[in-house]
DSSP file (Angstrom, degrees, kcal/mol; ACC not computed):
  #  RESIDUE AA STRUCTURE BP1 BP2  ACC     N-H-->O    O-->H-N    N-H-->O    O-->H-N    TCO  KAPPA ALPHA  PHI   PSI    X-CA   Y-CA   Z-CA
    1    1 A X              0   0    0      0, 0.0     5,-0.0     0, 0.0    67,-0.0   0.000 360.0 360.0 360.0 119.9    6.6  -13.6  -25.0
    2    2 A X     >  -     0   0    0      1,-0.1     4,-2.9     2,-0.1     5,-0.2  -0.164 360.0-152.8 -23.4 102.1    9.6  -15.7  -26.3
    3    3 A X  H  > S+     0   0    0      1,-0.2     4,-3.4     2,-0.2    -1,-0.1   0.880  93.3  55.8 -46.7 -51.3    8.7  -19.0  -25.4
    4    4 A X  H  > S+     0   0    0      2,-0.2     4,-0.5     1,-0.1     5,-0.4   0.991 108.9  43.3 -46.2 -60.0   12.1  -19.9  -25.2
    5    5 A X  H  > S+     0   0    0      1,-0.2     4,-1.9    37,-0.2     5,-0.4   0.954 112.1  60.0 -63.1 -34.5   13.3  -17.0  -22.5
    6    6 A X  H  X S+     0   0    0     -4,-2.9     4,-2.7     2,-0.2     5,-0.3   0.986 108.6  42.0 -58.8 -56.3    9.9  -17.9  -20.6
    7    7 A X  H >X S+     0   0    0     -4,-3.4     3,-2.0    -5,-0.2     4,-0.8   0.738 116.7  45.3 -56.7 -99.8   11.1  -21.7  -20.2
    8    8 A X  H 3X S+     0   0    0     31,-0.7     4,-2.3    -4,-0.5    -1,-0.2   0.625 111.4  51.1 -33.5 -13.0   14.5  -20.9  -19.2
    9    9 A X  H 3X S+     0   0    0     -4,-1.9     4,-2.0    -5,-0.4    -1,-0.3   0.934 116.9  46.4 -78.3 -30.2   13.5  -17.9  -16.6
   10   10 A X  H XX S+     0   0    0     -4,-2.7     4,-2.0    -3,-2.0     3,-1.0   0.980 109.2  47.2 -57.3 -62.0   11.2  -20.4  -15.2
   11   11 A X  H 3X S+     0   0    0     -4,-0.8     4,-2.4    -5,-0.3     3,-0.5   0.940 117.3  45.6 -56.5 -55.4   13.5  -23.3  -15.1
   12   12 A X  H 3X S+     0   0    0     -4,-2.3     4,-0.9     1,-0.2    -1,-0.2   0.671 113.1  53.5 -46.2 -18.2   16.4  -20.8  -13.4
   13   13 A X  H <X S+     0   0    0     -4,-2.0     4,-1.6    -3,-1.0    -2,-0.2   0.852 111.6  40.3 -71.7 -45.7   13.5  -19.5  -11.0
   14   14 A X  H  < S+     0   0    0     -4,-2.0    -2,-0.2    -3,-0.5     4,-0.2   0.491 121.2  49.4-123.8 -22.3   12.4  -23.5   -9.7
   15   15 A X  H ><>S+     0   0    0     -4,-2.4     5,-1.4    -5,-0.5     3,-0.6   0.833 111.1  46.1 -76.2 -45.1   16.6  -24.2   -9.5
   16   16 A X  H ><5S+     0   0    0     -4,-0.9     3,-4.4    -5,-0.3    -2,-0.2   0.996 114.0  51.3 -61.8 -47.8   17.5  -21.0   -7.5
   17   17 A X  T 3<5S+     0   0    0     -4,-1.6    -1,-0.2     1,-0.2    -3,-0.1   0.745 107.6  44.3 -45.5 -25.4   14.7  -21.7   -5.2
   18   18 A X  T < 5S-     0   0    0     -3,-0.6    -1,-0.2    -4,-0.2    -2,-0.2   0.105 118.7-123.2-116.3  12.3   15.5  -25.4   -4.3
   19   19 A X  T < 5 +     0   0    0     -3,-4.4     2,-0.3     1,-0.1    -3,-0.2   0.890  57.8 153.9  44.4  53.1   19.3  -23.3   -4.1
   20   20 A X      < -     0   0    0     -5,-1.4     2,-0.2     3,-0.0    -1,-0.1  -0.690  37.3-141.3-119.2 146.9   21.0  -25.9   -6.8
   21   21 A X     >  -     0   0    0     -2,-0.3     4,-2.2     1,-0.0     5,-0.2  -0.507  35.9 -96.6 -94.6 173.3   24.2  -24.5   -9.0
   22   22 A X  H  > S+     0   0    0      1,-0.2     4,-2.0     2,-0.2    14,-0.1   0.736 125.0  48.4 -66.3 -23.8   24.2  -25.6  -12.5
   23   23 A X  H  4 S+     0   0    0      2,-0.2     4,-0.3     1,-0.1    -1,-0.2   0.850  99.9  59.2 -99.5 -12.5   26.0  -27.8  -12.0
   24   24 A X  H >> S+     0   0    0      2,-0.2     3,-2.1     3,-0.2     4,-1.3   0.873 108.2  50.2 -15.4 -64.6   24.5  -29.2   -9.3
   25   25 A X  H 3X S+     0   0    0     -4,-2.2     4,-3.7     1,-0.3     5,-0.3   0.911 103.5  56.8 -69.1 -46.3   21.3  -29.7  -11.3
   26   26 A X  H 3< S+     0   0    0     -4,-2.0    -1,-0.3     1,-0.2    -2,-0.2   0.386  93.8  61.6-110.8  52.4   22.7  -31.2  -13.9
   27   27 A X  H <4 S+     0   0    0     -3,-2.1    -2,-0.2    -4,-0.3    -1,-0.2   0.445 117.0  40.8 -78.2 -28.8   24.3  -34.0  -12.0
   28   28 A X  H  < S+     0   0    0     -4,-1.3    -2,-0.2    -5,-0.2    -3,-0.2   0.941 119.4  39.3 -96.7 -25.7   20.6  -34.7  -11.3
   29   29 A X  S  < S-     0   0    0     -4,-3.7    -3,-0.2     2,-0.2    -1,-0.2   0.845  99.9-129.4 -79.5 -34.7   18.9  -34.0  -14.5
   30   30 A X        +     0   0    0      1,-0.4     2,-0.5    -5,-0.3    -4,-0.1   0.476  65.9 121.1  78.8  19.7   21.6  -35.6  -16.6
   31   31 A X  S    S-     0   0    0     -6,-0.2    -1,-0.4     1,-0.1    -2,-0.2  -0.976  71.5-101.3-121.2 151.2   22.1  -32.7  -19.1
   32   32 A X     >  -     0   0    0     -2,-0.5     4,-2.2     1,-0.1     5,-0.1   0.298  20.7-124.5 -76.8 171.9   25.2  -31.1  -19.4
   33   33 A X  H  > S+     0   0    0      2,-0.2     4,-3.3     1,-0.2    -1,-0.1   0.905 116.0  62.3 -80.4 -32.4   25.6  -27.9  -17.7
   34   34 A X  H  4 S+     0   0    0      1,-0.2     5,-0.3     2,-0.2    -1,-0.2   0.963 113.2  44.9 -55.2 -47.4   26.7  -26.1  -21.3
   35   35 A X  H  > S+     0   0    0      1,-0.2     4,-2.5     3,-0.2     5,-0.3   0.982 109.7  48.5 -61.7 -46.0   22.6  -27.4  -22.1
   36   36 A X  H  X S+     0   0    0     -4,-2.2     4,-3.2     2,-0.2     5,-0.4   0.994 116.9  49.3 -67.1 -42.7   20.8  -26.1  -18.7
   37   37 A X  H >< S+     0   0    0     -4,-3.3     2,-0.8     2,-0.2     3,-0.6  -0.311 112.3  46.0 -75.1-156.0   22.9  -22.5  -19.5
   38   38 A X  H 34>S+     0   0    0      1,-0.3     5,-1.8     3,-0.1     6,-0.4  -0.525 114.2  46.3  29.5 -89.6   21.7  -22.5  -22.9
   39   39 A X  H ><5S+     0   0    0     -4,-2.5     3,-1.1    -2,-0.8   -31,-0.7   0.828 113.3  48.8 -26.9 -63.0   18.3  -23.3  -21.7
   40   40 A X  T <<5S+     0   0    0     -4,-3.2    -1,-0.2    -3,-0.6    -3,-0.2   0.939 111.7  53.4 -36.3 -60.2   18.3  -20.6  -18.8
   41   41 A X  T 3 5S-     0   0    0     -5,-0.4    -1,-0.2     1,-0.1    -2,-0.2   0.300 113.8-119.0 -80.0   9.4   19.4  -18.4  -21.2
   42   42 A X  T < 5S+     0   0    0     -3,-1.1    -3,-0.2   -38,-0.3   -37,-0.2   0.879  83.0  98.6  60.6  51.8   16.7  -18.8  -23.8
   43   43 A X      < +     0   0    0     -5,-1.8     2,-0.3     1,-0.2    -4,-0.2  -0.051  65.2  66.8-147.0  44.6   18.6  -20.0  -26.7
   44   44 A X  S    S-     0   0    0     -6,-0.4     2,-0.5    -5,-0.3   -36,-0.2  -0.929  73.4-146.9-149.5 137.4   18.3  -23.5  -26.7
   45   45 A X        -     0   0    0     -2,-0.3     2,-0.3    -3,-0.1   -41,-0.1  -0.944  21.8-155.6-126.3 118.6   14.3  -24.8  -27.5
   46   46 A X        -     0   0    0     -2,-0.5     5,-0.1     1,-0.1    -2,-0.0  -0.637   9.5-108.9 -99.9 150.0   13.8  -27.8  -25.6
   47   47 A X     >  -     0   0    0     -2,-0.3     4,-0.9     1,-0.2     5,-0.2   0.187  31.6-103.1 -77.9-150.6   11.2  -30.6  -26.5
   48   48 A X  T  4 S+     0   0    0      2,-0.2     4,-0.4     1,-0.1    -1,-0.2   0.570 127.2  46.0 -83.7  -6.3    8.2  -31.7  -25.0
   49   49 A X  T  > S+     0   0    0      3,-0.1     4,-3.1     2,-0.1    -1,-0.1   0.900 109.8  54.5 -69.2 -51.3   10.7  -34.8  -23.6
   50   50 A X  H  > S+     0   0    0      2,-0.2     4,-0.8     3,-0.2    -2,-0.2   0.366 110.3  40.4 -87.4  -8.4   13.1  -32.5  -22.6
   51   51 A X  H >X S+     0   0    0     -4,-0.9     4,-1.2     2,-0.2     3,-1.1   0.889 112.0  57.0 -80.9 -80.9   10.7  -30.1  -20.2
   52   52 A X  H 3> S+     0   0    0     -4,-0.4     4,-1.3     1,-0.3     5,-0.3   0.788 113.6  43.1 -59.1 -44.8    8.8  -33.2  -18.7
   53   53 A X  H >X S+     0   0    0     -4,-3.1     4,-1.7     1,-0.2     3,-1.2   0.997 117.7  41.1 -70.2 -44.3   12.5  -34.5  -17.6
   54   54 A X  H <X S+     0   0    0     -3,-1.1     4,-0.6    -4,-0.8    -2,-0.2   0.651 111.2  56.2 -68.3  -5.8   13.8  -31.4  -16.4
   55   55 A X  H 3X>S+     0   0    0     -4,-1.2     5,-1.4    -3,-0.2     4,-0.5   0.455 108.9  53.5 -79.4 -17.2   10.4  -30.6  -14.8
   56   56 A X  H X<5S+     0   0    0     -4,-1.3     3,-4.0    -3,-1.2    -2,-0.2   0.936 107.7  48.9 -82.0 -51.8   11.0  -34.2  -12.9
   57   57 A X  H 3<5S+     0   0    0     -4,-1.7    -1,-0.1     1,-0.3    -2,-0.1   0.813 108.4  50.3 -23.7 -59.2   14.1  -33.3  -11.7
   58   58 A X  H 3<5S-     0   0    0     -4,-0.6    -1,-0.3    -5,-0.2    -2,-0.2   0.580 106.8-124.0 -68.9 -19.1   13.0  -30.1  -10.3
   59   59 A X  T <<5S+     0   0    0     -3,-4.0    -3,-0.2    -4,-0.5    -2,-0.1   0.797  72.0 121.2  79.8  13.5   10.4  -31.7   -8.7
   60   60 A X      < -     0   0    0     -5,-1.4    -1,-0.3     1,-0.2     2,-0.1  -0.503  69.3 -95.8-135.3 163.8    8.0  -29.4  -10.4
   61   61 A X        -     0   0    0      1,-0.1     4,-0.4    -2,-0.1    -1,-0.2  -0.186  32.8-124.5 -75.5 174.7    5.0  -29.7  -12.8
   62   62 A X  S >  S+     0   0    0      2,-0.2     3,-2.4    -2,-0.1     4,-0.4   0.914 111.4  53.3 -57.8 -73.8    5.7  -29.4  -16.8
   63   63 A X  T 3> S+     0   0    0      1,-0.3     4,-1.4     2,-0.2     3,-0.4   0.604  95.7  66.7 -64.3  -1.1    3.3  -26.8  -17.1
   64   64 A X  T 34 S+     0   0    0      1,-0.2    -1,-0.3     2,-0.2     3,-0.3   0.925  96.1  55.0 -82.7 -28.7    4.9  -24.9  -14.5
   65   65 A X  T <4 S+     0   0    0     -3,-2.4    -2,-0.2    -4,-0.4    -1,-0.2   0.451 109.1  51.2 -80.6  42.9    7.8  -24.4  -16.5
   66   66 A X  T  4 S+     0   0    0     -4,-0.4    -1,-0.2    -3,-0.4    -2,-0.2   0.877  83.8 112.8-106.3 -31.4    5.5  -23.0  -19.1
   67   67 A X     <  -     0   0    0     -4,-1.4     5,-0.1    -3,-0.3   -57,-0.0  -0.169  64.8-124.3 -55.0 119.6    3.7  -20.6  -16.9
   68   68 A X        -     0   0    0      1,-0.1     4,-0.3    -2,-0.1    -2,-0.1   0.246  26.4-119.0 -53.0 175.4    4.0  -16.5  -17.4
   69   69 A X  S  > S+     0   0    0      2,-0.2     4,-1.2     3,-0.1    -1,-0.1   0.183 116.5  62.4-102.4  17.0    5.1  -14.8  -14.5
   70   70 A X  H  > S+     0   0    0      2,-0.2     4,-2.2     3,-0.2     3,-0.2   0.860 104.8  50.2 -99.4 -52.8    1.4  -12.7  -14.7
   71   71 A X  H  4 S+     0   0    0      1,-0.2    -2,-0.2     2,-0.2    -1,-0.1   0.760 110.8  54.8 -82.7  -8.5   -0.3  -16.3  -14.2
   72   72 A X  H >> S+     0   0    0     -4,-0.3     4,-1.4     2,-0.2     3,-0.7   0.866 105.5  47.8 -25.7 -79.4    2.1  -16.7  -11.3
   73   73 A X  H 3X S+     0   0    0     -4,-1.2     4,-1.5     1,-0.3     3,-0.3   0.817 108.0  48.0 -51.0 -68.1    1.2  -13.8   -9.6
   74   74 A X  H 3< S+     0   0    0     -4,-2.2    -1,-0.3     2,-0.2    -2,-0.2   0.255 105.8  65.5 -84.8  13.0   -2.6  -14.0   -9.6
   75   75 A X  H <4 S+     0   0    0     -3,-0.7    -1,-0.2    -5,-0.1    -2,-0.2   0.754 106.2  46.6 -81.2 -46.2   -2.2  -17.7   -8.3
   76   76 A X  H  <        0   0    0     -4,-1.4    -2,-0.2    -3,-0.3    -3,-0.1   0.850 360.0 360.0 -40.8 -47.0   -0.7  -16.2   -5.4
   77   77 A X     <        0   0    0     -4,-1.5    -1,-0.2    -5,-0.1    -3,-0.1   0.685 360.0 360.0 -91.0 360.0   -2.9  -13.7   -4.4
């Protein structure tokens, strides 16, 4: 799997849930909105800085926005 798309579905996954716009979010993360849609949309590859702050934001681990939607699933169940 595109690493890229994986982070961004994740990151749109852990914003829609906590029911944030884009722009919303990034009044709180501090990255422009043009970056989080970028990012969502898996064409922008963020670093290892740039997860661990938008994973604070979110309130979320890093490694959750790393996570497959497979390892998701069988955490759940």
């Amino acid at each position: 799997m595109d690493m890229r798309r994986l982070v961004g579905q994740n990151v749109k996954r852990v914003r829609l849930e906590k029911k944030l716009t884009q722009e919303q979010f990034s009044d709180m993360s501090g990255f422009s909105q043009q970056y989080i849609s970028g990012l969502e949309s898996g064409h922008r590859n963020p670093t290892v800085v740039t997860l661990y702050e938008i994973a604070k934001a979110l309130g979320v681990s890093p490694l959750d926005l790393l996570e497959p939607p497979s390892s998701r699933q069988k955490r759940s169940s």
